[in-house]
C-alpha positions, 0 to 999 in steps of 0.5 A: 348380637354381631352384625358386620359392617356391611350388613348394618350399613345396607340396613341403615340404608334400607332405613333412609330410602323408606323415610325418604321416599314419602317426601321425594314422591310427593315432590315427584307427583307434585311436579307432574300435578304443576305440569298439567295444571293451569289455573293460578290458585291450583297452581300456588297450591302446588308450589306450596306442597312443593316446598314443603317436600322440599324442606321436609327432604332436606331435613331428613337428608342432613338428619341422616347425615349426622345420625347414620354418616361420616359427617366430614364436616364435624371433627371430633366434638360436635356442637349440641346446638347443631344436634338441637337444631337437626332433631327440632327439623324433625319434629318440626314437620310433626306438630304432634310432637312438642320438644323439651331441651336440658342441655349442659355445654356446648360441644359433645364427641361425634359418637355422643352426638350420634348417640344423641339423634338416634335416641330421639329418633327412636323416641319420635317413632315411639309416639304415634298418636304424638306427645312430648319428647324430653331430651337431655345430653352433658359431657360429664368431666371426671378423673377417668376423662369423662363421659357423654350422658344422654337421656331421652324421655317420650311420654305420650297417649300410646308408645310403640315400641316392641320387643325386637327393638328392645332386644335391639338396644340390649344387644340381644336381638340375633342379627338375622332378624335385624330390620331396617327399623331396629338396625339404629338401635343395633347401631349405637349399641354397638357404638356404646360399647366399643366405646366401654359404654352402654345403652338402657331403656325403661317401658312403661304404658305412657312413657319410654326412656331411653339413656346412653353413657358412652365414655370419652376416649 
């Protein structure tokens, strides 16, 4: 599978406008509810669905940053806490979904970190009647300079995840049929192995994997 940049940048943001839009309408709609509306309690209601949208958009928007972006603000090494906090955002508007934590060190490359969200992500979209999400991530040491190790494990009553994003994480899928959806998988596939690394993932009826190894440059 080859996609060129332009391509995989316009689905990536295909991806961001559909998660974005749920959270921003409501923030239209409930602004057009408050200016019509004048009894108090009505009025408190809709403060109170104001900001959840709020937060909810502000969560994805610095998720999506880090995830799909540049993120200008980081250098090179990212700290983990930063990943940990962004994903628990997440999942945080999801009270389905319970979050498990096995991190070793402080700080990972920007590219493992990337690697990092959008394995969760995959796994979070994963677990549609909600479940848990394990997630562990070191920066293993060698004589060879090393390697970022993640791994993400969701275990849930149904898992949704097809062929075409399977096919994606393998680097099989042809690029003309990429969506939106699987355009992260493409992603950090294409990351991985520019970085002489790769991607794998194990499926089964209640669980799915999802690991990474992306070497140090």
């Amino acid at each position: 599978m080859t996609i060129n940049a332009l391509d995989l940048a316009s689905l990536l943001c295909s991806r961001l406008c559909h998660d974005m839009l749920s959270p921003v309408g409501a923030l239209s709609n409930g602004l057009e509810l408050l200016a019509d509306e004048k009894d108090p309690e009505m009025r408190r209601h809709c403060f109170e669905l104001l900001e959840q949208s709020a937060k909810v958009s502000a969560d994805k928007l610095r998720f999506f940053r880090l995830a799909f972006g540049a993120a200008g603000g980081f250098g090179e090494m990212v700290p983990v806490a930063e990943a940990r906090s962004l994903i628990d955002a997440l999942a945080g508007n999801n009270s389905r979904i319970a979050i498990n934590w096995a991190l070793a060190g402080d700080v990972l490359p920007k590219a493992g970190v990337k690697t990092l969200l959008n394995l969760a992500m995959i796994g979070m979209d994963s677990l549609v009647r909600g479940g848990t999400l394990d997630i562990g991530a070191e920066l293993r040491a060698d004589e060879h300079g090393g390697a970022s190790e993640i791994v993400v494990r969701a275990c849930g009553p149904k898992i949704a995840f097809d062929a075409d994003m399977g096919r994606a994480l393998d680097g099989t899928l042809p690029s003309r049929d990429l969506s939106s959806r699987t355009a992260p998988a493409a992603m950090i596939r294409q990351l991985a192995e520019s970085a002489g690394g790769g991607v794998q993932y194990v499926l089964a009826d209640d669980s799915l994997v999802l690991g990474a190894v992306l070497p140090a440059a």
